[in-house]
C-alpha positions as CSV (number, residue, x, y, z in Angstrom):
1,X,1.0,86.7,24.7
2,X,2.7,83.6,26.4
3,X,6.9,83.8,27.0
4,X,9.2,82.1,24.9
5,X,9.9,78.9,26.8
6,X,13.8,78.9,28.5
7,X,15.0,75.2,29.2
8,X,16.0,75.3,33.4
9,X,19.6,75.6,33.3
10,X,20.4,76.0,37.0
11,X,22.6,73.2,38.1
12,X,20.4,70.6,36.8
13,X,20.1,68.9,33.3
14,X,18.6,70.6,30.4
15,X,15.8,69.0,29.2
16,X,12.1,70.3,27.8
17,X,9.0,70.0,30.4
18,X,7.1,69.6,27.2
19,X,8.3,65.6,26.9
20,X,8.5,64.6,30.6
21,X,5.6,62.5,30.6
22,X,6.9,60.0,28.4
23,X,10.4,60.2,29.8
24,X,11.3,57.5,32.1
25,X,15.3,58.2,31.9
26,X,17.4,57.5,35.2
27,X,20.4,58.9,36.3
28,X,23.6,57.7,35.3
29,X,25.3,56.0,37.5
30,X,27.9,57.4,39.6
31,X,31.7,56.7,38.3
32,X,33.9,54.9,41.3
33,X,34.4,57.7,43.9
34,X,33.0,60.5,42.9
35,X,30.7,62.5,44.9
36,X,26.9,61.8,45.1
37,X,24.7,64.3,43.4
38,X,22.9,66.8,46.2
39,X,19.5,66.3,46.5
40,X,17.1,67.7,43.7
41,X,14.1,69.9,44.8
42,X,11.2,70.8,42.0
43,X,9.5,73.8,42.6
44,X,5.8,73.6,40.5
45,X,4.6,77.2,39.8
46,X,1.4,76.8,39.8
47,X,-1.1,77.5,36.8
48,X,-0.1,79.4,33.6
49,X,-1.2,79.9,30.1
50,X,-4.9,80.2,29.4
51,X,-5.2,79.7,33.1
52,X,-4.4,82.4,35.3
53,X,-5.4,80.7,38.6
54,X,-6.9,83.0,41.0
55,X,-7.4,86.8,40.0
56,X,-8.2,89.4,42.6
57,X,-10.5,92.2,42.8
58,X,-7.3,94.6,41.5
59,X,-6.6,92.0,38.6
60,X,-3.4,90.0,40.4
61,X,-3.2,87.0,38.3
62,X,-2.3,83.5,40.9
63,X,-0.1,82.3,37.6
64,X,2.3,85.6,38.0
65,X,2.7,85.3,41.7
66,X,3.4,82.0,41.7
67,X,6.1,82.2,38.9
68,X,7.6,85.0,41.0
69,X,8.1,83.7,44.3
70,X,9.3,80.2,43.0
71,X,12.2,81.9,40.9
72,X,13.4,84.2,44.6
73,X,12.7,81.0,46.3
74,X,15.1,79.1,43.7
75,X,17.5,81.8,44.3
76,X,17.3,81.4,48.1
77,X,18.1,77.7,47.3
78,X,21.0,78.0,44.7
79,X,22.5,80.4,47.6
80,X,22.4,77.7,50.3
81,X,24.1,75.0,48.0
82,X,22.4,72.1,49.6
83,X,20.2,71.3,46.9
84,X,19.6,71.3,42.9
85,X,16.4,73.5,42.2
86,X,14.7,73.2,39.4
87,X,11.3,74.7,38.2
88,X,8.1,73.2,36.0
89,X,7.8,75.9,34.2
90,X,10.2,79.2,33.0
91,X,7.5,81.1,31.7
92,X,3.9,81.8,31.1
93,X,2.8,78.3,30.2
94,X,0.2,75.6,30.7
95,X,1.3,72.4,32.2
96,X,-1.3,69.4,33.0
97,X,-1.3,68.4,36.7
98,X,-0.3,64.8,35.6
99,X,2.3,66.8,33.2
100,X,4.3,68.4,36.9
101,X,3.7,65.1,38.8
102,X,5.8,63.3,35.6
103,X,8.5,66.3,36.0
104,X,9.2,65.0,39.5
105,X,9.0,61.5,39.2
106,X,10.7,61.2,36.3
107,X,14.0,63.6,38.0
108,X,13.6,61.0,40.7
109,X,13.4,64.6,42.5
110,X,13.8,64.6,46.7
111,X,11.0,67.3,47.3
112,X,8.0,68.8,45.2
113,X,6.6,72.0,46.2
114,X,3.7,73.3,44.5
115,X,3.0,77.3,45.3
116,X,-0.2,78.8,44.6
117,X,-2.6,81.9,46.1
118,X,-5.9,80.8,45.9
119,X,-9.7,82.2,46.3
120,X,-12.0,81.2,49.0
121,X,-14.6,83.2,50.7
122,X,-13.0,84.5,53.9
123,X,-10.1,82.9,54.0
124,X,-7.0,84.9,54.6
125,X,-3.3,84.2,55.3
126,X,-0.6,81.2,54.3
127,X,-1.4,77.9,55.0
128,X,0.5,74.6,53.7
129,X,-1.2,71.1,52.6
130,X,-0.2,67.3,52.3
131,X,-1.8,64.4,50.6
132,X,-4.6,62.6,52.4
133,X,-7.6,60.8,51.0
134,X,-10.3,62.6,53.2
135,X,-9.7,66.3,53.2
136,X,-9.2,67.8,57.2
137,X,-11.8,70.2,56.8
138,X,-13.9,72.2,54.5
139,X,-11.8,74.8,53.0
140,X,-9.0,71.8,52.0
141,X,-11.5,70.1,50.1
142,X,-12.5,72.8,48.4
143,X,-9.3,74.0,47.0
144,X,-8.3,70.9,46.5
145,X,-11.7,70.0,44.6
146,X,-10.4,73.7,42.4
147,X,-6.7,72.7,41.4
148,X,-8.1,69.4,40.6
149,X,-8.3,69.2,36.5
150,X,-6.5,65.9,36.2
151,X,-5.6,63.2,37.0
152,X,-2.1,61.5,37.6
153,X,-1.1,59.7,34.5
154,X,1.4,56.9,34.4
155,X,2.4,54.3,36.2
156,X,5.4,53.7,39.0
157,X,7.8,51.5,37.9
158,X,7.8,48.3,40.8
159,X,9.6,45.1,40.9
160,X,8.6,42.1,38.9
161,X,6.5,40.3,41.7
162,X,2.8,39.5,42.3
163,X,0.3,42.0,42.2
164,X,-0.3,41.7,45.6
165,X,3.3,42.1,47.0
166,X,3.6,45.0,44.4
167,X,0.6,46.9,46.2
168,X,2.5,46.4,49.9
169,X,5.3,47.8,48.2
170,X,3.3,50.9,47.1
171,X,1.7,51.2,50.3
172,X,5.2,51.3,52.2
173,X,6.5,53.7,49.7
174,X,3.1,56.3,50.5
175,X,3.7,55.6,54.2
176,X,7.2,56.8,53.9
177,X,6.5,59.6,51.7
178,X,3.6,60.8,53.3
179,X,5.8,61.2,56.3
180,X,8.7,63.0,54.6
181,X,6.0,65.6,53.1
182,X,4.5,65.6,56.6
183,X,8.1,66.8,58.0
184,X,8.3,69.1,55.7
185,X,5.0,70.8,55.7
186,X,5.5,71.3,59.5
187,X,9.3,73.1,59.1
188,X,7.0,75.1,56.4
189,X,4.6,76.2,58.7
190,X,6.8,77.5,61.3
191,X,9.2,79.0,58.9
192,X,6.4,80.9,57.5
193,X,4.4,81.7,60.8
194,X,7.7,83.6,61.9
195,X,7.3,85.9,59.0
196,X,4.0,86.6,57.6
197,X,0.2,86.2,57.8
198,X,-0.9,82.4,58.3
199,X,-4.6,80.8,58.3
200,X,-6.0,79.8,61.1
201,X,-4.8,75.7,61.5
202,X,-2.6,76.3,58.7
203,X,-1.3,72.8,58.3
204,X,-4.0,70.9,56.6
205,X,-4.6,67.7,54.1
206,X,-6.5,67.3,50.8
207,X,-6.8,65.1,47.8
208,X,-4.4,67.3,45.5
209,X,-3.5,66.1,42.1
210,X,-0.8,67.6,42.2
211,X,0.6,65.5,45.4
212,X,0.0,62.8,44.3
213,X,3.3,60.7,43.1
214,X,3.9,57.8,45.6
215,X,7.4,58.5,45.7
216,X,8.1,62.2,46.2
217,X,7.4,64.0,49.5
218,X,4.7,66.8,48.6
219,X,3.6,69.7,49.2
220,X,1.2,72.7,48.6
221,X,1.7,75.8,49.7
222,X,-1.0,78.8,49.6
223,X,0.7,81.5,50.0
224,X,-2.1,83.7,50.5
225,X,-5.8,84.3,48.9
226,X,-6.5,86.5,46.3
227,X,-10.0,86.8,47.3
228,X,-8.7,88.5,50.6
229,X,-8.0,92.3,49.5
230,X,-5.4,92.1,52.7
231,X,-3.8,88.9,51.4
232,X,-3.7,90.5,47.5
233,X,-2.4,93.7,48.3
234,X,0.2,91.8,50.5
235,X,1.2,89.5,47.5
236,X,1.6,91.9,44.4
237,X,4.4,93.6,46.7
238,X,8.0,91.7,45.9
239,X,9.4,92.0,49.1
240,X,6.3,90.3,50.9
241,X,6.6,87.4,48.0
242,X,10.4,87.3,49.3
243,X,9.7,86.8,53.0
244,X,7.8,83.9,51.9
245,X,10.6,82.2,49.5
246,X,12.9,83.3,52.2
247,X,11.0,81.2,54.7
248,X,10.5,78.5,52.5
249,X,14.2,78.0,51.7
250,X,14.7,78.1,55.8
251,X,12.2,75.2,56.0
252,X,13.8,72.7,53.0
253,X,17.1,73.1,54.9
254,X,16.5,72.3,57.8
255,X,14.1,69.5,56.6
256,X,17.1,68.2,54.3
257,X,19.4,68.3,57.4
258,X,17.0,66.5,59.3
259,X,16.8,64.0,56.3
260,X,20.4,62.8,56.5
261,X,19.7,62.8,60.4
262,X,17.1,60.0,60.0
263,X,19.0,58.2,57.2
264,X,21.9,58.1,59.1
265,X,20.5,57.6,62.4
């Protein structure tokens, strides 16, 4: 039986993930001096509902684990008071692909991080993904062929100018995310490499639905695969779920600080 849905309610706004894709609300503007608003950081749970993700041999359910870590991982966050957090989903829930991608575009959010613990024949350890049109190998494609249910749905919100300067601006705006994400992915990677089982090559590219809004750095993050008795006996223990939101907290950090750096710089 699905969970009650709970609105988020950690330092961020209340509002239902069940009418984000027709919100298109903005910030209010700041009043004269006060501070700016720290940097919001969505944290995508992935699956839930009637779909379970992954399940391994000993029944671990992907939608569970995922749930789990992103809550310690929100936790980790809330601690280091250098960000908002806020999650896609409470509970045990279905949310469309295009559905999360709204969530984060519509919070105007700095960072999307979508968690998951896939299957894949012999594939075994952490590994972290970014957007790219081509998959880098294999595997990527294949999981990223998996998640892939949806589509993105709505459109971004450009400046009233011809269709063909509105499609340089859109290309600009991937470049630039594409390269935040790609920062990111690599704190990720070593963050998690210091502390727990990682794929071979673990920071790869694929077509992800999920990754897709043109304005939000993204990333996936397999945490491990359930198809690997290793890697599922690993995950269904709390404190190895920990090490990962632990290391995962470590790498926005330092990727926000780095952030202001370039801003700034």
């Amino acid at each position: 039986m699905a969970q009650p849905r709970v609105s988020p309610i950690h330092t961020c706004p209340v509002v239902s993930t069940r009418s984000f894709t027709a919100a298109t609300r903005r910030e209010e503007p700041l009043a004269q001096g006060s501070t700016p608003a720290l940097p919001l950081v969505v944290i995508d749970p992935g699956h839930g509902g009637h779909d379970p993700g992954a399940i391994g041999r000993r029944g671990t359910e992907e939608k569970r684990l995922t749930l789990t870590t992103a809550q310690s991982l929100r936790r980790k966050l809330q601690e280091g008071g250098k960000c908002r957090v806020v999650l896609t989903r409470e509970g045990d829930e279905f949310i469309s692909l295009a559905d999360r991608v709204a969530f984060a575009r519509t919070r105007e959010a700095a960072l999307l991080i979508s968690l998951h613990a896939d299957s894949a024949p012999g594939a075994k350890g952490a590994s972290v993904y970014t957007l790219a049109e081509t998959a880098s190998d294999p595997l990527a494609e294949a999981l990223a062929r998996r998640e892939n249910n949806a589509d993105l749905a709505g459109g971004l919100s450009l400046p009233s100018v011809p269709p063909e300067v509105q499609a340089i601006l859109l290309s600009l705006m991937r470049q630039e995310t594409r390269g935040d994400a790609a920062r990111f992915a690599g704190a990720a990677v070593r963050e998690l490499t210091r502390t727990v089982a990682i794929l071979p090559k673990p920071r790869r590219e694929a077509g992800f639905i999920v990754l897709k809004a043109p304005e939000v750095p993204s990333v996936l993050v397999e945490m491990g695969f359930l198809s690997d008795p290793g890697d599922e006996a690993a995950l269904r223990k709390p404190e190895h779920r920990a090490l990962i939101a632990a290391s995962l907290a470590r790498a926005v950090e330092a990727w926000l600080t780095s952030s202001r750096t370039i801003s700034h710089g």
